[in-house]
C-alpha positions in Angstrom: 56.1 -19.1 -27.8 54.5 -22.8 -27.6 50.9 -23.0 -27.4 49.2 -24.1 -24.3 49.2 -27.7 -24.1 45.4 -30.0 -24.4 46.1 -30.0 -20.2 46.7 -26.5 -19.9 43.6 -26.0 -21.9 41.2 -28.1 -19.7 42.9 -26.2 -16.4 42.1 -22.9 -18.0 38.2 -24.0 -18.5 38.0 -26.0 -14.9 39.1 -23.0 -13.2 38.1 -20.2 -14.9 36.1 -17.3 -13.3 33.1 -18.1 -15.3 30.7 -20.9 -15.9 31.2 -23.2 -18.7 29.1 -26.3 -20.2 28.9 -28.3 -22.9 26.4 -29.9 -24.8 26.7 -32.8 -27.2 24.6 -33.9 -30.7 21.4 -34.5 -28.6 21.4 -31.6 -27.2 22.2 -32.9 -23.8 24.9 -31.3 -21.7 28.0 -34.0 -21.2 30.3 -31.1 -18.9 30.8 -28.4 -16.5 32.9 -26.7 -15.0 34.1 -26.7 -11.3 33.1 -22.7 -11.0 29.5 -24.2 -12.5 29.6 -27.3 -9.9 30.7 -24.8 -7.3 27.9 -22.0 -7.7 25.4 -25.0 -8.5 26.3 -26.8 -5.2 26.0 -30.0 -7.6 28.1 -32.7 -8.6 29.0 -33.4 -12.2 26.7 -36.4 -12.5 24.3 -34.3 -11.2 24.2 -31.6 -13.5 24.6 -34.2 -16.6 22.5 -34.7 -19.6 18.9 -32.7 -18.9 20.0 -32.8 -15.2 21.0 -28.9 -15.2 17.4 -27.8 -15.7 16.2 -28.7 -12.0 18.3 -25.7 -10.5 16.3 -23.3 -13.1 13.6 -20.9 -11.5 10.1 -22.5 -12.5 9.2 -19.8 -14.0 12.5 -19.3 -16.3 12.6 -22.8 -16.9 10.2 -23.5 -20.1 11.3 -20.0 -21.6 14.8 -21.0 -20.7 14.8 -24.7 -22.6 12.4 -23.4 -25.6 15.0 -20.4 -26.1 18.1 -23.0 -26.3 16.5 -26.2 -28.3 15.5 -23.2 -30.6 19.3 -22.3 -31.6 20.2 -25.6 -31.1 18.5 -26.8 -33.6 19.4 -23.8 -36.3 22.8 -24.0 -34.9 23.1 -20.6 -34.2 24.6 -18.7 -31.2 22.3 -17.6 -28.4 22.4 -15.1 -24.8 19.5 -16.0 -22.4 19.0 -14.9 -19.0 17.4 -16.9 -16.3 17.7 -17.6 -12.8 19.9 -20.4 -11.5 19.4 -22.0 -7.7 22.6 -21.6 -5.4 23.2 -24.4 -2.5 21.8 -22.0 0.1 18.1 -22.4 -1.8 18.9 -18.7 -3.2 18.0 -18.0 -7.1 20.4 -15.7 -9.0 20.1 -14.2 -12.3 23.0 -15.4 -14.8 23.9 -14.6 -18.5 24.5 -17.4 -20.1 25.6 -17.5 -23.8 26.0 -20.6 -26.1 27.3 -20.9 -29.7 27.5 -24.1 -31.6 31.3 -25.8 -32.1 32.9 -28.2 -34.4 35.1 -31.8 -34.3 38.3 -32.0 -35.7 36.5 -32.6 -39.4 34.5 -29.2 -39.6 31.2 -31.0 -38.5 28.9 -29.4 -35.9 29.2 -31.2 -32.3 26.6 -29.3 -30.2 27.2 -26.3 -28.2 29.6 -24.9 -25.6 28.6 -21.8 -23.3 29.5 -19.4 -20.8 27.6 -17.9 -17.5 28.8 -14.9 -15.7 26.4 -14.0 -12.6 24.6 -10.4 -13.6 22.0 -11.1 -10.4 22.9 -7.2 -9.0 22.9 -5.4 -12.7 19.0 -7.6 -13.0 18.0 -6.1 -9.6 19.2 -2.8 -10.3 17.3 -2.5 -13.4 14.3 -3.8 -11.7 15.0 -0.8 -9.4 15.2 1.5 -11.8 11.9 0.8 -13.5 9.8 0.3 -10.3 10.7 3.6 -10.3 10.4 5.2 -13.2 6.6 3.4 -13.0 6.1 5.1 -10.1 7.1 8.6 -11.1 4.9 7.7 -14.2 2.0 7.1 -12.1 3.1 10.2 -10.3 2.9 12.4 -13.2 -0.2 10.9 -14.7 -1.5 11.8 -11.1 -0.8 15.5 -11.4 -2.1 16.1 -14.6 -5.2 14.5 -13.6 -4.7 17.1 -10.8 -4.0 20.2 -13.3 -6.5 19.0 -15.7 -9.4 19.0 -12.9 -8.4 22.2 -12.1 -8.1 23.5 -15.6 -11.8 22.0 -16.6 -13.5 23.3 -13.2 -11.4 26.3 -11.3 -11.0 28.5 -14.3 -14.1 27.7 -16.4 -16.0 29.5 -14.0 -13.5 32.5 -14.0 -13.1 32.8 -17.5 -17.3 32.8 -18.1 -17.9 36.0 -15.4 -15.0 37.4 -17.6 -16.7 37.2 -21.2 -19.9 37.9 -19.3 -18.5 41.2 -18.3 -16.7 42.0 -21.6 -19.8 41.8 -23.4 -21.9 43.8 -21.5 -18.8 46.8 -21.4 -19.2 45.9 -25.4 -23.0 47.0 -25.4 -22.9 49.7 -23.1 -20.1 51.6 -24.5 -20.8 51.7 -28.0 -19.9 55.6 -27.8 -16.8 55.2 -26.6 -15.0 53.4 -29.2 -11.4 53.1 -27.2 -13.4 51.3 -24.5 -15.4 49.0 -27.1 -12.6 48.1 -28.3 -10.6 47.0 -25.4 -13.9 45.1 -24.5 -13.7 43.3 -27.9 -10.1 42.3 -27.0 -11.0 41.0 -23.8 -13.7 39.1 -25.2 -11.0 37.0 -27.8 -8.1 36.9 -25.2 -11.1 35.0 -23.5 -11.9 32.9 -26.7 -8.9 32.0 -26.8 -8.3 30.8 -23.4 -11.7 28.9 -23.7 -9.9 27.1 -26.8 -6.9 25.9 -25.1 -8.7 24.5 -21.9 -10.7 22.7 -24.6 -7.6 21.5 -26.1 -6.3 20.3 -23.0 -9.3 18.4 -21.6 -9.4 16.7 -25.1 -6.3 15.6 -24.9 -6.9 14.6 -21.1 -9.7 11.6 -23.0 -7.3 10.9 -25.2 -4.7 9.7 -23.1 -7.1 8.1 -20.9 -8.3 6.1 -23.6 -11.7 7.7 -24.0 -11.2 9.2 -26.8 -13.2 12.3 -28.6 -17.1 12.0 -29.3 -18.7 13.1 -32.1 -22.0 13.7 -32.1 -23.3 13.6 -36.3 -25.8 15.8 -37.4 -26.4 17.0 -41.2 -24.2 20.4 -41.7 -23.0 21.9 -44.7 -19.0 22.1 -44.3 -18.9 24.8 -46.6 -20.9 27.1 -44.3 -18.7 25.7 -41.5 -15.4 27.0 -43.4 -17.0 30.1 -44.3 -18.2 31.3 -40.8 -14.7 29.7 -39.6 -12.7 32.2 -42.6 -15.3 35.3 -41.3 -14.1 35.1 -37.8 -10.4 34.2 -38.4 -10.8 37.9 -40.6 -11.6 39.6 -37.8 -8.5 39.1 -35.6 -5.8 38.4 -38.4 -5.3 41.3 -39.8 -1.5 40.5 -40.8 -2.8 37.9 -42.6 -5.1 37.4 -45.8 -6.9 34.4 -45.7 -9.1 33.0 -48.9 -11.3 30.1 -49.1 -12.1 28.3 -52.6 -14.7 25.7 -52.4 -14.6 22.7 -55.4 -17.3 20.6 -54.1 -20.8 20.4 -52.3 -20.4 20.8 -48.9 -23.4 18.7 -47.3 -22.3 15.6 -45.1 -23.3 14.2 -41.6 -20.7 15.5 -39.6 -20.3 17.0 -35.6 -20.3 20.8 -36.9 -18.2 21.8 -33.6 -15.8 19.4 -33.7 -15.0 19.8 -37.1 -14.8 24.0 -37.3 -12.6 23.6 -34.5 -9.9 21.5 -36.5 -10.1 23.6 -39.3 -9.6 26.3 -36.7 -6.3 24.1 -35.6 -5.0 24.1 -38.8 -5.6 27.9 -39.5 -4.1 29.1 -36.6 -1.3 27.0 -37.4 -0.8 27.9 -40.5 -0.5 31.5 -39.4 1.5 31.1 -36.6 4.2 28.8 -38.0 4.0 30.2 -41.5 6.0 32.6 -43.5 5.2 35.7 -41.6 2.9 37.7 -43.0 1.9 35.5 -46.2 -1.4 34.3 -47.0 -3.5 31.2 -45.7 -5.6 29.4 -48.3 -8.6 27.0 -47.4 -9.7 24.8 -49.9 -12.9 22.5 -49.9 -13.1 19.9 -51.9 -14.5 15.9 -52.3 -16.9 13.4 -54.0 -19.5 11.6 -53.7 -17.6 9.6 -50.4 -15.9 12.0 -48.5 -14.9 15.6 -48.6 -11.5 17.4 -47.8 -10.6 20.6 -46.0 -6.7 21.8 -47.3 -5.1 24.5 -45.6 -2.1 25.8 -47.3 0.2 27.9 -46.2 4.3 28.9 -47.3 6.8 27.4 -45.7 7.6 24.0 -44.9 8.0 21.8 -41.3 11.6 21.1 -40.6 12.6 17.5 -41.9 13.8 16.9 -37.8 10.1 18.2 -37.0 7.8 16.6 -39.3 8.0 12.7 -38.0 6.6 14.3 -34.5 4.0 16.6 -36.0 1.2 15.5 -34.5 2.3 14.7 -31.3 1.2 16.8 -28.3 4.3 19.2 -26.9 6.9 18.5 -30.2 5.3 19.9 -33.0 4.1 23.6 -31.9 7.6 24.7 -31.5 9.2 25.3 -34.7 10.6 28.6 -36.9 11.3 30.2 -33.5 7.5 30.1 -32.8 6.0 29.2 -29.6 2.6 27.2 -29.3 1.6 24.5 -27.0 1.5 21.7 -29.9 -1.4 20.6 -29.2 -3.2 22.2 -32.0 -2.4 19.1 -34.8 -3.0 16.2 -32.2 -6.5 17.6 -31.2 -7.2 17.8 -35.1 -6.2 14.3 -36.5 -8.2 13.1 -33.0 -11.1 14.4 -34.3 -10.6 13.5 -38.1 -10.5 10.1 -36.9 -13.3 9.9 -34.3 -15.5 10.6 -37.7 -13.7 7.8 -39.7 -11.5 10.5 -41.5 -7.5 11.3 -41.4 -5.5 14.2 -41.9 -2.6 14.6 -43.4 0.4 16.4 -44.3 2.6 17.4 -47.4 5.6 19.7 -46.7 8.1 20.3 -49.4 9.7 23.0 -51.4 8.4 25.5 -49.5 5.2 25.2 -49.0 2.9 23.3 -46.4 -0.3 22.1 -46.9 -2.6 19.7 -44.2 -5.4 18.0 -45.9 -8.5 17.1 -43.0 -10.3 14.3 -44.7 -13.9 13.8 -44.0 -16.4 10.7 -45.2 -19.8 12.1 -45.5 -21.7 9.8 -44.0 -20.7 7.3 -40.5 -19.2 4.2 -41.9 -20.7 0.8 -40.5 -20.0 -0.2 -37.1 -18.4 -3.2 -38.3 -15.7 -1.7 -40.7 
């Protein structure tokens, strides 16, 4: 079969369904199409040289030249979109394309390119995230909502029921069935109280407010051992040992920090080997101090990218938890200047919270 002919050629490119031009060695187009001319409204003399450029939206237009001298000049193949003026006054987006071509030696002559009119696709996208802003918005909306309603509606609640769990507690120390059933209230109610804190802190986080610390001199050591004493008391599946290697004095918010090594305990016993023990290990030097809490088992490899974001990582080795546990801890390891981290492997898991003693300048 003969191949088409140089005049069969240019009527394939004159009439073709898309929009061709040409540029020569100064960059500077010497050719287009009649589908260009016709969406243009232009004539050919028009359009010549830089002439193209005054059918360009104004606000595409310097993006729009930059982006093309750019590849022109590296001689490499570009895709651009921008908005191109119609005869009625109307701007539509295009895709235009351009990659550089050769003379009948092998040496570069400038560029040729193709536009196909994508205007519907560009709106439809802009549609799309209009409204996926909106239902953003939306949602950030309601959990303002559920978060107002969290901090206020069932503080108050939740404070008549402790109140009224430890009174049952005192009067009915004879009746052991009954102080104990007060004693259970009295933690279900803790830990209530714990994930309402969680959630509010994670409320400033989001909205950029982050969590304050308020320093005072505390002895960490103390903190871990009051922390191991009360975790005792409720885990009874579980033994749980604390080693300290170091001198637990710092300037630290003693709150904030026993309730991310709190995080980290109850996370170790909830998505650790069932029923295996939970180690807490203090140690430092003369900079900063570290809290480890090990435990057997290790993260999933599919898990442990996300583990400390809020809603992923609580939900792994079939347990349930709310997953914000990890996030509230490494917020409050950094708002003292600290990190925490995590080793999972062969095994075993271990989360290190690491603490500087002392505030570090403002300006660092």
């Amino acid at each position: 079969m003969p191949s088409p002919t140089p005049s069969e050629y240019r009527l394939l490119v004159e009439h073709a369904p898309v929009m061709v031009w040409r540029s020569a060695l100064d960059a500077k187009c010497n050719y287009f199409n009649e589908t260009w001319l016709a969406f243009t409204g232009r004539t050919l003399e028009q359009e010549m040289g830089d002439g193209w450029a005054e059918g360009v939206h104004p606000d595409d237009l310097q993006r729009c030249v930059a982006h093309y001298l750019e590849h022109f000049e590296r001689q490499q193949p570009f895709e651009m979109e921008y908005r191109l003026r119609r005869p009625d006054g109307e701007y539509r987006w295009i895709f235009d394309r351009g990659v550089p071509y050769t003379d009948e030696s092998g040496a570069f002559a400038g560029f040729i390119g193709s536009c196909v009119d994508v205007h519907e696709r560009r709106l439809a996208e802009e549609t799309q995230q209009r409204h996926n802003r909106e239902q953003l918005e939306l949602a950030r909306d309601f959990e303002r909502w559920i978060l107002a309603i969290v901090s206020h509606d069932i503080r108050d609640p939740l404070n008549t029921i402790h109140l009224a769990s430890r009174v049952l507690s005192m009067t009915s120390e004879s009746d052991s069935l009954t102080s104990r059933q007060a004693q259970v209230i009295t933690r279900a109610v803790g830990r209530i109280r714990h994930i309402v804190g969680d959630l509010l802190d994670l409320s400033r986080e989001r909205e950029g407010a982050g969590i304050t610390v308020d320093r005072r001199p505390a002895d960490l050591r103390a903190v871990c051992e009051r922390l191991i004493d009360e975790v005792k008391a409720v885990a009874m599946d579980h033994e749980i040992t604390f080693d300290c290697k170091a001198d637990g004095s710092g300037a630290w918010d003693e709150e904030r920090v026993l309730q991310a090594i709190s995080n980290l305990t109850s996370n170790a016993m909830q998505h650790g080997r069932p029923g295996s023990p939970v180690h807490v290990r203090l140690t430092g030097d003369e900079r900063c101090v570290a809290v480890e809490v090990h435990n057997e088992g290790a993260i999933p490899a599919d898990v442990l990218p996300h583990i400390f974001e809020p809603f992923r990582s609580g939900r792994h080795r079939g347990a349930r938890g709310d997953g914000l546990g990890l996030f509230i801890a490494r917020a409050i390891a950094l708002a003292h200047g600290g990190a925490l981290e995590v080793d999972s492997a062969h095994d075993q898991t271990t989360f290190r919270l690491v603490l500087p003693r002392t505030e570090a300048p403002a300006a660092a």
